[in-house]
PLY file of the C-alpha trace (Angstrom):
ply
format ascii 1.0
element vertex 248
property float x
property float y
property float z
element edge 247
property int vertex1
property int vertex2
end_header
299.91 112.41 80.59
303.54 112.84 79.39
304.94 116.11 80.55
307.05 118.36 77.80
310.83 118.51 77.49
311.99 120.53 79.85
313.97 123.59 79.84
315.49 122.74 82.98
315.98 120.37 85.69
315.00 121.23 89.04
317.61 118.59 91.43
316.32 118.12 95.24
318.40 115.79 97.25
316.54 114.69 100.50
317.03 112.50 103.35
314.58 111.91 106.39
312.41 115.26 104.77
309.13 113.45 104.88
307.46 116.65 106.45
308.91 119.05 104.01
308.09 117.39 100.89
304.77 118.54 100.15
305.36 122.40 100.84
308.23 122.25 98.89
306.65 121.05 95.71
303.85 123.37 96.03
306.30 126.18 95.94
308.30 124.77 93.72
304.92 124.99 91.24
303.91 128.35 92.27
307.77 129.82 91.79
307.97 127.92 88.43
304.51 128.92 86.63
305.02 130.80 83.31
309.31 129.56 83.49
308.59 127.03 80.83
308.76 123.80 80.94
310.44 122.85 83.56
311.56 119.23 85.78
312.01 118.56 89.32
314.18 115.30 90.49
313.98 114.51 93.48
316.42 111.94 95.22
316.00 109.90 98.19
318.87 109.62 100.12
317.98 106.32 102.00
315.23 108.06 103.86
313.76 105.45 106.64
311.14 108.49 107.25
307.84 108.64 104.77
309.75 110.33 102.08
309.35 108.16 99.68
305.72 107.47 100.21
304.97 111.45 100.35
306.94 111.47 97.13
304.94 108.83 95.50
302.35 110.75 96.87
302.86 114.12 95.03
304.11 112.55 91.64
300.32 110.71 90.89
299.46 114.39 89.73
302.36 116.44 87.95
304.10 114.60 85.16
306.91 117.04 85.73
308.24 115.23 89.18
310.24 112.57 88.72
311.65 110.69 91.84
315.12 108.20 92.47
316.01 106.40 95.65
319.13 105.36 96.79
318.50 102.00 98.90
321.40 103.34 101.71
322.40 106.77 102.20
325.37 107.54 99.98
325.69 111.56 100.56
324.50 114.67 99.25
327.06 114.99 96.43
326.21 111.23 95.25
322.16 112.09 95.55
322.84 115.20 93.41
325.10 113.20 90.62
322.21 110.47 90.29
319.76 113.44 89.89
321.80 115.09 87.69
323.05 112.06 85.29
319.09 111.15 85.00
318.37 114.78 84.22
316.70 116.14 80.38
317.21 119.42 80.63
320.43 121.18 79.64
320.53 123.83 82.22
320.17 122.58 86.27
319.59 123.87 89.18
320.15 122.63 92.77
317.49 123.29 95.82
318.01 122.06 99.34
315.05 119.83 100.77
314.44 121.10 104.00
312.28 124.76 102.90
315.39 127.34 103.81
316.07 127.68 100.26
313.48 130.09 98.88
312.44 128.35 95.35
311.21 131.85 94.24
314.48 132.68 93.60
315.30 129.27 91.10
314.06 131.49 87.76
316.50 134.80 88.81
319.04 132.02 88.63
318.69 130.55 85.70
317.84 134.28 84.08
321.06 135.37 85.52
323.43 132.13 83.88
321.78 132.91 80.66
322.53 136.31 80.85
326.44 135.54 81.85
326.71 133.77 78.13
328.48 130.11 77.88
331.67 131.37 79.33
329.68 131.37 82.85
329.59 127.52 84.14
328.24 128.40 87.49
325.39 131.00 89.27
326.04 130.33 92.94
323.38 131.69 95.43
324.87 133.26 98.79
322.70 133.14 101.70
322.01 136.61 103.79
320.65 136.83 107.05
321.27 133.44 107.48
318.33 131.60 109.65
320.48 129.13 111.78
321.93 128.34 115.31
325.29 130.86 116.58
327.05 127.41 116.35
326.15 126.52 112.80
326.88 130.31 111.60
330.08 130.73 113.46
330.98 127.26 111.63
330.05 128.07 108.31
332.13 131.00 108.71
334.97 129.17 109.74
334.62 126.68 107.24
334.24 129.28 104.53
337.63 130.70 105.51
339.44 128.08 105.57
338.14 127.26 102.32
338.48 130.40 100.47
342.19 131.02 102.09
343.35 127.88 100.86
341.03 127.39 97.23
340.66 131.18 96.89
337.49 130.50 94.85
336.52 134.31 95.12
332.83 132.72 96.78
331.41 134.02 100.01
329.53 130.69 100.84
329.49 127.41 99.11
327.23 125.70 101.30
324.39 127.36 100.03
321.74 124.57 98.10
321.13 126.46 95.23
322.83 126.83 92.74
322.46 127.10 88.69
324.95 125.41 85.99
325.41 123.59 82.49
324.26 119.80 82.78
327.20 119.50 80.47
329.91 121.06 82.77
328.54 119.18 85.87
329.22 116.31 83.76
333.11 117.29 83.21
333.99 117.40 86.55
335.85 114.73 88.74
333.27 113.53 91.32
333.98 112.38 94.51
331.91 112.39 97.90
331.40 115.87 98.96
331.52 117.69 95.40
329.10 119.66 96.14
330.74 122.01 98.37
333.57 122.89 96.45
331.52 123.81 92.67
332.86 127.20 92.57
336.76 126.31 92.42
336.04 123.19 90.65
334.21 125.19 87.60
336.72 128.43 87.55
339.23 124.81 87.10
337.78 124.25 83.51
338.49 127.66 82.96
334.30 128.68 83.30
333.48 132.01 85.36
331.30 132.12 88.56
328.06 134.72 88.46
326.80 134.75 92.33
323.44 135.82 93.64
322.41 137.22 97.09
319.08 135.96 98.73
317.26 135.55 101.96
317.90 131.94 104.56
314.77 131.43 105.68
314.15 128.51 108.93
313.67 125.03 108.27
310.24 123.90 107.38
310.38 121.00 109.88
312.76 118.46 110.97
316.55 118.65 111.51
319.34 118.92 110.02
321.31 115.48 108.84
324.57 117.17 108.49
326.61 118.03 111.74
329.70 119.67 111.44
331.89 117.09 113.53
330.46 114.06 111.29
332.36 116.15 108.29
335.27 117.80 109.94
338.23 115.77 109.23
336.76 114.66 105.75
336.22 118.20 104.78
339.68 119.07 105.49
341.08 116.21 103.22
338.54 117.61 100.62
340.17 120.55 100.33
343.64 119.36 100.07
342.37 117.01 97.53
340.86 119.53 95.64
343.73 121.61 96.27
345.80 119.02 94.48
343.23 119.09 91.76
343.44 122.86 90.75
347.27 122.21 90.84
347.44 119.50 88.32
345.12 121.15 86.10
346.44 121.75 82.13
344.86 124.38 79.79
341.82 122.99 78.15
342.54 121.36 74.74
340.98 123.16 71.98
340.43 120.30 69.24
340.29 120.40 65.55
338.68 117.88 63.40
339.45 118.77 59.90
338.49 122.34 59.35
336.21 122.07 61.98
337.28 123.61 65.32
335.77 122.12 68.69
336.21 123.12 71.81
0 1
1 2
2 3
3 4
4 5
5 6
6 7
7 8
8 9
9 10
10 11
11 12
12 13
13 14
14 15
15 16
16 17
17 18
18 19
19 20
20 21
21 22
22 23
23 24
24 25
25 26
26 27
27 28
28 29
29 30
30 31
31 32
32 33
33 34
34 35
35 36
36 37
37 38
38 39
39 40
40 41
41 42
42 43
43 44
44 45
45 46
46 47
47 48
48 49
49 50
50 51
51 52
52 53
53 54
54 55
55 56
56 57
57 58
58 59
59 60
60 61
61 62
62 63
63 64
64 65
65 66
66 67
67 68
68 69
69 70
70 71
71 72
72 73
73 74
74 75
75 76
76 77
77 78
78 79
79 80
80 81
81 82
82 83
83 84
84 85
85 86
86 87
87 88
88 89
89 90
90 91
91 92
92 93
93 94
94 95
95 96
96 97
97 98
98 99
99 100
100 101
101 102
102 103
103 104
104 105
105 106
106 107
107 108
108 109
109 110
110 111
111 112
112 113
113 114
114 115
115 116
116 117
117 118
118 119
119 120
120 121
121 122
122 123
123 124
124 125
125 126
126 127
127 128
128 129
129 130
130 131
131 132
132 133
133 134
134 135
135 136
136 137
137 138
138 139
139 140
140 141
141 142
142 143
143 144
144 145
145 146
146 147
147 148
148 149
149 150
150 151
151 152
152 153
153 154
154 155
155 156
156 157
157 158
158 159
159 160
160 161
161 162
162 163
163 164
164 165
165 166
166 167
167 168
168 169
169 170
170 171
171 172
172 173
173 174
174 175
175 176
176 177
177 178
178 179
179 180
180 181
181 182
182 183
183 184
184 185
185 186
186 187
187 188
188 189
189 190
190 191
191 192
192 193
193 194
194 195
195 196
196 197
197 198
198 199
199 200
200 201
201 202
202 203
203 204
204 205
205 206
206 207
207 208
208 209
209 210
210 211
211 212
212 213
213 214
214 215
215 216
216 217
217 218
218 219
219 220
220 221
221 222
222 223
223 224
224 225
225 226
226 227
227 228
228 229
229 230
230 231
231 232
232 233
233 234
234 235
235 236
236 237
237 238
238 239
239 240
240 241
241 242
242 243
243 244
244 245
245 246
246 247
């Protein structure tokens, strides 16, 4: 059975979320019925759970799930990029694999980018209520600060997994490992606006988190210089002629 062309491309990076596979997908499927045709990639992160076999598992059944591996773990932002470069759709959006990301919410976004017109290269979802440890909050916080004070991407919380943009302005952008958490300045660099949308944490399905905040201190903070450095170099976009033709 060969599933249709989808109208977008649902990205789910994963790592060691053997338990919250199946729940996932099944909302995934409930949130998505009537959307259109739709995609969902997911990407093993060098799981040494039963990820991949759950995945495998899931996949015999719905044409529309599509599933990479990474043989080591290479990092969220990597897992993401190999989702995204094998992606069909033109429009994608991003979902976290452990279940606090509420996939009802995955159509509102992509509504709400169409809605913004092509000058909108980003709908970035920012969590309320958020369903985590006083540690992890009070460093998200922080982190968000510092972030905003030095980027001043105009974005209450990056960390948030979902998220809605072009395939083609993903595309554009200088990767590098931890991409992923600075989208918002990186987009309003090519000159695109941000559209955000509020919605509800919710607790993990099961498992813990693979992301502690000492692992990524010190590389965060030369993120954002380096990204600093990025917005600082930037040149207005070129707007190309071929002929009569005008391309931009």
């Amino acid at each position: 059975m060969t599933a249709p062309v989808p109208h977008v491309s649902i990205v789910v990076p994963v790592r060691n979320e053997g338990g919250n596979i199946e729940p996932l997908i099944r909302e995934i499927e409930v949130a998505m019925a009537g959307s259109g045709p739709f995609e969902v990639i997911y990407v093993d992160d060098g799981s040494r759970d039963q990820t991949a076999s759950e995945l495998a598992r899931m996949a015999a059944q719905r044409p529309w799930l599509r599933s990479f591996r990474h043989a080591e773990s290479c990092g969220k932002s990597a897992a993401v990029r190999t989702a995204v470069r094998a992606a069909r759709a033109p429009v994608i959006v991003t979902i976290d694999g452990d279940g606090q990301n509420d996939p009802v919410t995955i159509p509102n976004l992509v509504s709400t980018l169409a809605q913004a017109g092509p000058g909108c290269g980003l709908v970035a979802a920012q969590r309320l209520r958020r369903q985590d440890t006083g540690f992890k909050k009070w460093q998200s916080r922080a982190a968000n600060a510092i972030r905003d004070a030095i980027l001043q991407d105009g974005t209450r919380d990056t960390n948030c997994g979902l998220k809605c943009f072009p395939r083609a302005v993903y595309l554009d952008l200088p990767f590098f490992d931890g991409l992923h958490r600075f989208l918002p300045a990186l987009v309003r660099r090519e000159g695109y606006s941000i559209a955000t949308v509020d919605v509800v944490d919710r607790p993990r399905l099961s498992g813990v988190s693979n992301y502690g905040f000492f692992d990524r201190l010190w590389v965060g903070i030369g993120d954002l210089l380096g990204v600093r450095w990025l917005i600082s170099r930037h040149k207005t976009r070129p707007v190309v002629s071929e002929g009569d033709a005008r391309v931009v």
